[in-house]
C-alpha positions as CSV (number, residue, x, y, z in Angstrom):
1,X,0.0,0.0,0.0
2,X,1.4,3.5,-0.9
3,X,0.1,7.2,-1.0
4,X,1.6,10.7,-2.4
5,X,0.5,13.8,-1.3
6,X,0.9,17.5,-0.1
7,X,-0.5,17.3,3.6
8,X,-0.5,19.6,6.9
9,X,1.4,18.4,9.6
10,X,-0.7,18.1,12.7
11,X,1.6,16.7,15.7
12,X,4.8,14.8,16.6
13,X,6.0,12.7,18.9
14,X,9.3,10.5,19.6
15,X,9.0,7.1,18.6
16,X,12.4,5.4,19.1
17,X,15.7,6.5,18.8
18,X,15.8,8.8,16.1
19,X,12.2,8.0,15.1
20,X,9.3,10.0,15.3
21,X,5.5,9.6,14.9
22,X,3.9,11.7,12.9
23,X,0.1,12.5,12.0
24,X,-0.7,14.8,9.1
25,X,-4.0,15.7,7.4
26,X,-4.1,15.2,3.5
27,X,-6.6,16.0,1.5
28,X,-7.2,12.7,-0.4
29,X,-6.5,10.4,2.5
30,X,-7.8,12.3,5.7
31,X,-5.6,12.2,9.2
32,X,-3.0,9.8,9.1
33,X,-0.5,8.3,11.2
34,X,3.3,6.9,10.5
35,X,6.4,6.7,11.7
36,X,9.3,9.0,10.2
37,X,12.4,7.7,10.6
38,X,15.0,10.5,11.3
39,X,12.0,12.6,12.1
40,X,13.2,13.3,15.9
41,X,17.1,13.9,14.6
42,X,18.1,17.8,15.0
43,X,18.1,18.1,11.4
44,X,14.6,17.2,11.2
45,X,13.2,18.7,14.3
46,X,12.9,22.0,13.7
47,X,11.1,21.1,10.1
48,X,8.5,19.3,11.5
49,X,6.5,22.3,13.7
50,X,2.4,21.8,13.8
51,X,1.2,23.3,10.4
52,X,4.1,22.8,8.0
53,X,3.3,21.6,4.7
54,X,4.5,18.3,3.5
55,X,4.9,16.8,0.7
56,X,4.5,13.2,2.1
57,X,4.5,9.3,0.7
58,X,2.9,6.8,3.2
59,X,3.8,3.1,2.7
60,X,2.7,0.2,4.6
61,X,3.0,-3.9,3.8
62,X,-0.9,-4.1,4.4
63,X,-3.6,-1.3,4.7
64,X,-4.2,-2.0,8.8
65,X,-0.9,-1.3,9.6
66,X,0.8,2.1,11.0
67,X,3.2,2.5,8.1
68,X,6.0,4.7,7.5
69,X,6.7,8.0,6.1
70,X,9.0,9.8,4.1
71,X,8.5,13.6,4.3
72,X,9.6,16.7,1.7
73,X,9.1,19.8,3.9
74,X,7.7,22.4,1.5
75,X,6.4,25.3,3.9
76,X,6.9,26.3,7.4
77,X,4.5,27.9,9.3
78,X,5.1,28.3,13.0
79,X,8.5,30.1,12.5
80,X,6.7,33.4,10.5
81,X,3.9,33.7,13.4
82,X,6.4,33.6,16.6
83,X,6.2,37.6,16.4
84,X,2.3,37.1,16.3
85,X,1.4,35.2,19.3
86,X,-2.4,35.1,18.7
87,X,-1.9,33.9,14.8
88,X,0.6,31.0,16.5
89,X,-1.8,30.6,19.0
90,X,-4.7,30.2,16.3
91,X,-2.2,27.8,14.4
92,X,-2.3,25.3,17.8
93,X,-6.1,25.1,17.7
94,X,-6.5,24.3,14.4
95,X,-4.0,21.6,14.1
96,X,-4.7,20.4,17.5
97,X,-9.4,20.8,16.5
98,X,-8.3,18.7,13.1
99,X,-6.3,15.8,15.3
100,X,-9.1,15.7,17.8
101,X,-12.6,15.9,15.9
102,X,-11.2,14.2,12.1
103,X,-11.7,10.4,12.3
104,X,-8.7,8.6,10.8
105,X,-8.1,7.8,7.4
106,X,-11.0,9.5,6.2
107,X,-11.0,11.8,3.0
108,X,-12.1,15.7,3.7
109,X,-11.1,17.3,0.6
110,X,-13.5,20.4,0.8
111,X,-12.5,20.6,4.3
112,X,-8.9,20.5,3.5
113,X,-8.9,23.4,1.4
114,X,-10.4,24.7,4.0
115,X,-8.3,24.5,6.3
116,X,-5.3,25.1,4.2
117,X,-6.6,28.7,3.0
118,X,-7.0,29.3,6.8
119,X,-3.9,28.6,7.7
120,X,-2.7,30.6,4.9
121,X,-4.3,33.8,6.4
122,X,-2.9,33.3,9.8
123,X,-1.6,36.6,11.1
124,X,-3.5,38.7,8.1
125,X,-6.3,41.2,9.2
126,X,-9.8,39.0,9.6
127,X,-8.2,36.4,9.9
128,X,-10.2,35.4,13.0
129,X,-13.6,35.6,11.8
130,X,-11.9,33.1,9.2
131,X,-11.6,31.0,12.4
132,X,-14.9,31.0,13.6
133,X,-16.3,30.1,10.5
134,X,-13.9,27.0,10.6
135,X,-15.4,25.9,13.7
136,X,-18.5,25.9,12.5
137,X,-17.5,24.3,9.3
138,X,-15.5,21.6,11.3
139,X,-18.6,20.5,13.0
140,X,-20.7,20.7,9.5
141,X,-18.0,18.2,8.7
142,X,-18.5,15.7,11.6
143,X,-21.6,15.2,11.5
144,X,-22.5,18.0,14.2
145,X,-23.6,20.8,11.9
146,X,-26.0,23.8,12.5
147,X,-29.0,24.6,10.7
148,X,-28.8,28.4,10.5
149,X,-30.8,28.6,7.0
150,X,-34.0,29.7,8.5
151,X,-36.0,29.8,11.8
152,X,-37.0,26.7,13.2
153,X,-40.5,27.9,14.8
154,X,-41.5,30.5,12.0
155,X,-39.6,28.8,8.9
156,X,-38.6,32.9,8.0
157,X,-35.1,33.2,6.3
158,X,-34.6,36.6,7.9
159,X,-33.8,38.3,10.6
160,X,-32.6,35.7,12.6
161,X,-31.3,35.9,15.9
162,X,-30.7,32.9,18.3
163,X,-29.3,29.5,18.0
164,X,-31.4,26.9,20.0
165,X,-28.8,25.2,22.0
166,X,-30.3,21.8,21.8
167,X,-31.3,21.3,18.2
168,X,-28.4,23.7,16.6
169,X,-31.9,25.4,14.9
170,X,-31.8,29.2,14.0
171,X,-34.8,30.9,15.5
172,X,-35.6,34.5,15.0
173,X,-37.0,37.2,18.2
174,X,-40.6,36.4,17.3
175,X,-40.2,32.5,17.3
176,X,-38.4,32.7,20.6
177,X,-40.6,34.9,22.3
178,X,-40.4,34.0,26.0
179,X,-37.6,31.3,25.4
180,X,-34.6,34.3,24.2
181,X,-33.3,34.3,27.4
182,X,-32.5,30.5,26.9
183,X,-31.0,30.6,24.0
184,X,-27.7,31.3,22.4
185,X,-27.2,34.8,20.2
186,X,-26.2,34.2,16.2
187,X,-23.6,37.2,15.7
188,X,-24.9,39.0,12.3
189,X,-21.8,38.6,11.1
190,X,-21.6,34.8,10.4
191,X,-23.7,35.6,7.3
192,X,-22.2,35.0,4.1
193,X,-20.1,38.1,3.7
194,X,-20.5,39.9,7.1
195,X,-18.2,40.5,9.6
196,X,-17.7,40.1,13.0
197,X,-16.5,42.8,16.1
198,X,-14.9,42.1,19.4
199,X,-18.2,41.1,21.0
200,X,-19.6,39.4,18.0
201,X,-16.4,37.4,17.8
202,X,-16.4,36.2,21.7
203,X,-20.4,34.9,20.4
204,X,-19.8,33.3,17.4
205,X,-16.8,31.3,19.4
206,X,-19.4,30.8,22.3
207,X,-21.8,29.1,19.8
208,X,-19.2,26.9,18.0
209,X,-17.7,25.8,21.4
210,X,-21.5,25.1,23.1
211,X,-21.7,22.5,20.2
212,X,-18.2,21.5,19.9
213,X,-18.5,20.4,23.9
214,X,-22.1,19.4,23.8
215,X,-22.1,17.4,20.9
216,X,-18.8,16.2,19.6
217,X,-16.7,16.0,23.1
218,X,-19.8,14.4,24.3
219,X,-19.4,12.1,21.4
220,X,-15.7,11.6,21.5
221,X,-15.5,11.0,25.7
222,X,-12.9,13.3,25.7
223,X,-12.7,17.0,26.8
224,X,-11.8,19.5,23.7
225,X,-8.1,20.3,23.3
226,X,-6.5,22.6,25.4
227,X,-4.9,24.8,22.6
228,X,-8.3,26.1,21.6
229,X,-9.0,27.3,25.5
230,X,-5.3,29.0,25.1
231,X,-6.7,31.1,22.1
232,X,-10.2,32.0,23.8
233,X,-8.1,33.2,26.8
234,X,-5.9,35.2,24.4
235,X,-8.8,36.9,22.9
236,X,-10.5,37.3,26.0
């Protein structure tokens, strides 16, 4: 069995002397998981940061087993940010959301691209509403997405308001009526080609992370990553 293809590094560990586990995300193949031999050696180290790009060949004997790697480092990323601590910060979160959330070996090519054009942008001005739209897009992607096309009491495509935090539903002022207090705000500028201020910012990342706890950590039996509470706490 053998793959080639440009991917996004997403972690690293030591695996051996001299070896190191890697997991990447490719587009064709999904989140996947080798060994790189060399891949702890000084040389290589400093190569292999969470969101380089890769130009990677997988190969294993059969299909079930962990393979290897042999890497072509095309692209750092972590090394332009360090003078940007949020963007770095954003970097950590999104490699760490695609390792937790992406089952393995699964293909994601929309969500790829993505994710790459994201990552791209890291550092650049909007770059954060970017990221808040990726969260929602990640759990679209899962399995866990929300239904903001219209409200889920009146059916109106407008004017809509609130998120019901049970159902993922859009629901405008009049279908919520009494229930407003209860339910979670939808920041105007997730529409397609709004934009988002401080506080609508802090919402939008409120709703994503209500669902991304409720529903896929509740799923997965596992609390969400850490690196994405480091980057709420940086935006504050």
């Amino acid at each position: 069995m053998e793959w080639r293809d440009d991917c996004i590094l997403l972690a690293t560990r030591p695996l051996g002397e001299g070896t190191a586990l890697i997991e990447v995300f490719s587009g064709l193949h999904g989140r996947y998981a080798g060994a790189l031999r060399g891949g702890a050696s000084r040389k290589m180290a400093p190569l292999l940061q969470p969101g380089a790009q890769l130009d990677a060949t997988w190969r294993a004997r059969l299909d079930s087993q962990l393979g290897s790697f042999t890497v072509e480092p095309l692209r750092g990323r972590a090394g332009a940010l360090l003078s940007d601590r949020l963007a770095l910060l954003g970097l950590g979160a999104v490699c760490a959301l695609a390792r937790y959330a992406l089952p393995e070996r699964q293909p994601y090519p929309e969500f790829y691209r993505h994710t790459l054009a994201l990552l791209d942008r890291l550092g650049e001005p909007g770059w954060l509403h970017d990221y808040a739209l990726w969260e929602l897009t990640l759990l679209e992607e899962t399995g866990y997405g929300l239904d903001l096309s219209q409200c889920a009491v009146t059916g109106a495509t407008h004017g809509l308001a609130y998120v019901s935090p049970r159902s993922g539903r859009a629901v405008t002022p009049e279908g919520a009526g009494d229930y407003a207090a209860r339910l979670l705000p939808l920041p105007e500028g997730l529409r397609p080609g709004g934009t988002l201020d401080a506080e609508g910012l802090r919402a939008a990342l409120a709703l994503s992370g209500h669902f991304l706890t409720d529903w896929l950590a509740r799923a997965q039996d596992k609390p969400l990553p850490e690196a994405r509470a480091r980057l709420l706490r940086a935006i504050g």
